[in-house]
C-alpha atoms as a printed R data frame, in Angstrom:
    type eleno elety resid chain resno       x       y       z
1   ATOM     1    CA   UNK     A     1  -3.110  21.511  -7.239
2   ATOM     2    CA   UNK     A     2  -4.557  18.281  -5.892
3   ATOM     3    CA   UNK     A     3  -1.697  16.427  -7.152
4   ATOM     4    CA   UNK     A     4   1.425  18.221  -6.036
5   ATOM     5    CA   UNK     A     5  -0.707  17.647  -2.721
6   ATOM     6    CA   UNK     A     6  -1.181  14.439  -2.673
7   ATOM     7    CA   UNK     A     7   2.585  14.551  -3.809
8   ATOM     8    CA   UNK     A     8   3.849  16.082  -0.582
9   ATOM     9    CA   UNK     A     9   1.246  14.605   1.687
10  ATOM    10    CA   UNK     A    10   3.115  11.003   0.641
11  ATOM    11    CA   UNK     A    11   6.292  12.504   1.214
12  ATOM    12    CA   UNK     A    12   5.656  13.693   4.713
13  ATOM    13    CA   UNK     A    13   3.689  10.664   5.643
14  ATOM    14    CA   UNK     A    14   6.987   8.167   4.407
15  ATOM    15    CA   UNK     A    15   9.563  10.418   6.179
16  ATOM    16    CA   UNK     A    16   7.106  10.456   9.577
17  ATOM    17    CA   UNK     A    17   6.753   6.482   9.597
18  ATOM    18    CA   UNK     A    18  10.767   5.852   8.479
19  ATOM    19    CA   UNK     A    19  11.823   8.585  11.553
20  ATOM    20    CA   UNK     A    20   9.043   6.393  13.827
21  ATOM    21    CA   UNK     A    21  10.268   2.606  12.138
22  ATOM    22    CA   UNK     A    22  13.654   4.171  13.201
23  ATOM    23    CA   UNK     A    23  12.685   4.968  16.679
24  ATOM    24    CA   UNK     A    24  13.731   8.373  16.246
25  ATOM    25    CA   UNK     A    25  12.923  11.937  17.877
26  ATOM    26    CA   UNK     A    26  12.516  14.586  15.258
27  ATOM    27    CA   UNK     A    27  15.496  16.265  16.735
28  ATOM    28    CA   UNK     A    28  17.649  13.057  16.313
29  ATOM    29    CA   UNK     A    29  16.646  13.040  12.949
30  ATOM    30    CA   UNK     A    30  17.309  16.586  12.512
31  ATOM    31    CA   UNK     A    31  21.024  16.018  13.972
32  ATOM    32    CA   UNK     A    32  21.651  13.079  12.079
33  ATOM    33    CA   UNK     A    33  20.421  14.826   8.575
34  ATOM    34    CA   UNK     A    34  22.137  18.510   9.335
35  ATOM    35    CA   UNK     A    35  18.935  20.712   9.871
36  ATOM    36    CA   UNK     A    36  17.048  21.373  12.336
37  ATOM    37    CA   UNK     A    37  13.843  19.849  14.425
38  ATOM    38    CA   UNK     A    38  11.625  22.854  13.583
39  ATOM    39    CA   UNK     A    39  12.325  22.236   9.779
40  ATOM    40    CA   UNK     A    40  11.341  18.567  10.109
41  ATOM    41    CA   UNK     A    41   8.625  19.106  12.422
42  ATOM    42    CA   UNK     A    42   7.364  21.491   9.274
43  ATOM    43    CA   UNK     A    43   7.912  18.728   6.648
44  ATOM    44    CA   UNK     A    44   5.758  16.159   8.513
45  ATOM    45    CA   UNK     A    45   3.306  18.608   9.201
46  ATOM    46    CA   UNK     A    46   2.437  19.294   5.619
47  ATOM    47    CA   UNK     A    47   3.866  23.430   5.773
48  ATOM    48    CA   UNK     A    48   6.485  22.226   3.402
49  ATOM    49    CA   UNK     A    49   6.683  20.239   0.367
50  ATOM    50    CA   UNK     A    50   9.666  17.934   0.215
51  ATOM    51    CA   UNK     A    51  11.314  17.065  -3.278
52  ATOM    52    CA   UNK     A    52  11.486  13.549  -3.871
53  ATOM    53    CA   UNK     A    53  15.258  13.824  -3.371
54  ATOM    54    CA   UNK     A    54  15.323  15.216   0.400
55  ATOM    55    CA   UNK     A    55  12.322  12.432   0.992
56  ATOM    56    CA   UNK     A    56  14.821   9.648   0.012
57  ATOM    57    CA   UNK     A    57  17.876  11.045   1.749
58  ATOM    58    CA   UNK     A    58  15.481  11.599   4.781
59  ATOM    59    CA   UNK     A    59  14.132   7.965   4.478
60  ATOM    60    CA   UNK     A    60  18.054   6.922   4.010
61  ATOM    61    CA   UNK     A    61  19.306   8.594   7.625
62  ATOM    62    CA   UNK     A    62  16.620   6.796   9.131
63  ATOM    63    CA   UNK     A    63  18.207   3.555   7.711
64  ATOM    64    CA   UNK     A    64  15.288   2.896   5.006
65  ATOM    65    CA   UNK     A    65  15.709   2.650   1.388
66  ATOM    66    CA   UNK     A    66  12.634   3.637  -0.482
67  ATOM    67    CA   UNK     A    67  11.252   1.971  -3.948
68  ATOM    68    CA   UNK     A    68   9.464   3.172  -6.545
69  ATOM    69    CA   UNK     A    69   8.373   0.697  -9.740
70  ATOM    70    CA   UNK     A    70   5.559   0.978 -12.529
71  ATOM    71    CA   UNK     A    71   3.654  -2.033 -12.959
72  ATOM    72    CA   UNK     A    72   0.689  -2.893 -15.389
73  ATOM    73    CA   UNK     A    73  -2.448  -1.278 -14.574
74  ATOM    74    CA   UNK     A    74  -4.958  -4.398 -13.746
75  ATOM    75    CA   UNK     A    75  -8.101  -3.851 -14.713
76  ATOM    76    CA   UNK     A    76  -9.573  -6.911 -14.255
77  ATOM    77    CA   UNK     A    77 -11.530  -6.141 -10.819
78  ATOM    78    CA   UNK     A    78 -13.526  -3.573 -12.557
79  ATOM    79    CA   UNK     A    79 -14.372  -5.579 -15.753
80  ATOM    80    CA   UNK     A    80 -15.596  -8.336 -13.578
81  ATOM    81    CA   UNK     A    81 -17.719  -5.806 -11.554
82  ATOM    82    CA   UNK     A    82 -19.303  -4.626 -14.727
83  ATOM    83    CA   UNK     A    83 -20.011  -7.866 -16.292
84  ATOM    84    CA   UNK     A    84 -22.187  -8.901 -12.640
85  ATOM    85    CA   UNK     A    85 -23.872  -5.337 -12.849
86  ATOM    86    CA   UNK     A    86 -25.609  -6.764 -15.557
87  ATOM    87    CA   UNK     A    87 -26.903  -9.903 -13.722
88  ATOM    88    CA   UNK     A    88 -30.045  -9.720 -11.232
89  ATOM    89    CA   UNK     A    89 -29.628 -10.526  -7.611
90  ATOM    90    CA   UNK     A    90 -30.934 -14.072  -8.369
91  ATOM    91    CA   UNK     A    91 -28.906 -14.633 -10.645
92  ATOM    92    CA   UNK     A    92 -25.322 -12.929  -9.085
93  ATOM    93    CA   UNK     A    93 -26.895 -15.227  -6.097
94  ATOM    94    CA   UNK     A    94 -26.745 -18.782  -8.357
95  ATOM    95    CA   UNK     A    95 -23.852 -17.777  -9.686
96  ATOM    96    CA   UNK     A    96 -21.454 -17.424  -6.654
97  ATOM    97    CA   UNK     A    97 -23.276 -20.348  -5.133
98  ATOM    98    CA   UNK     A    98 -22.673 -22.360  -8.237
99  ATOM    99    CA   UNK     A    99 -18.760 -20.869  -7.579
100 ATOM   100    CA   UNK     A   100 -18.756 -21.896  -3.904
101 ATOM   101    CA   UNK     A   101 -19.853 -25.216  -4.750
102 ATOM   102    CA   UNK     A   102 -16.795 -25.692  -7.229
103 ATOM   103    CA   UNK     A   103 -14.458 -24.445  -5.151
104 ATOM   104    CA   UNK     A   104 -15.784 -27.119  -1.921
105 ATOM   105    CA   UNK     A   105 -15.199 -29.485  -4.934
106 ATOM   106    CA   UNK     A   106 -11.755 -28.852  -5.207
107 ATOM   107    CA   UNK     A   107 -11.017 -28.353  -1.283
108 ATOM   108    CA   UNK     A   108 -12.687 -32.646  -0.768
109 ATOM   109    CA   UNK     A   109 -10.647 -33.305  -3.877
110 ATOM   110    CA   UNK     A   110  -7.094 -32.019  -1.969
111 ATOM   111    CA   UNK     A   111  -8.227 -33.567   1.147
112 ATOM   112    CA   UNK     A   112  -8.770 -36.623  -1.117
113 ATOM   113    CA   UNK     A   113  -5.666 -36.855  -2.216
114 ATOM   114    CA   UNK     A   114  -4.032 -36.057   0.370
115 ATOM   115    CA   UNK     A   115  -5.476 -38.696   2.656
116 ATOM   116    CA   UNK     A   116  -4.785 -40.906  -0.101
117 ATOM   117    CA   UNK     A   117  -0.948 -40.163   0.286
118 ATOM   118    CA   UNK     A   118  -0.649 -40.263   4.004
């Protein structure tokens, strides 16, 4: 139940903000899409669930195009958070120091060169 939702919660938030983008009334969009301003007042409001098909065409009459893609889940955020959870505060302490110090490193080196080609 949470997920169909979420589901329609997205839906009416994308068709709200395209109508807005747009700088339309929700009785301009109505007009422009064939129904009515009480049925898209409804849809925005979350007391009706959209399919994905009427939340493109929607998105569309405002003059939006809406994608959708699957990319790679990244889990590289959370295995760096675990690895630290293992480290003291000391030590989480020396090591972004000991990071902050490399990276200042590398800014004087740009500058370096840099100053070197001017």
């Amino acid at each position: 139940m949470a997920r169909a939702t979420a589901r329609h919660l997205l839906g009416n938030d994308l068709v709200r903000e395209a109508r807005r983008r747009a700088g339309l009334t929700q009785r301009a969009l109505a007009e422009k899409a064939g129904t009515t301003q009480s049925a898209i007042a409804r849809l925005e409001t979350g007391r009706t669930s959209p399919s994905f098909e009427t939340v493109l065409s929607l998105v569309r009459t405002c003059g939006f195009d809406l994608d959708v893609m699957l990319v790679e889940r990244d889990d590289s955020d959370m295995w760096q958070a675990e690895a630290l959870s293992g480290l003291t505060p000391n030590e989480r302490l020396e090591r972004h120091s000991r990071i902050v110090n490399e990276l200042l490193g590398f800014r004087r080196a740009g500058e370096e060169v840099r100053g070197g080609a001017a």
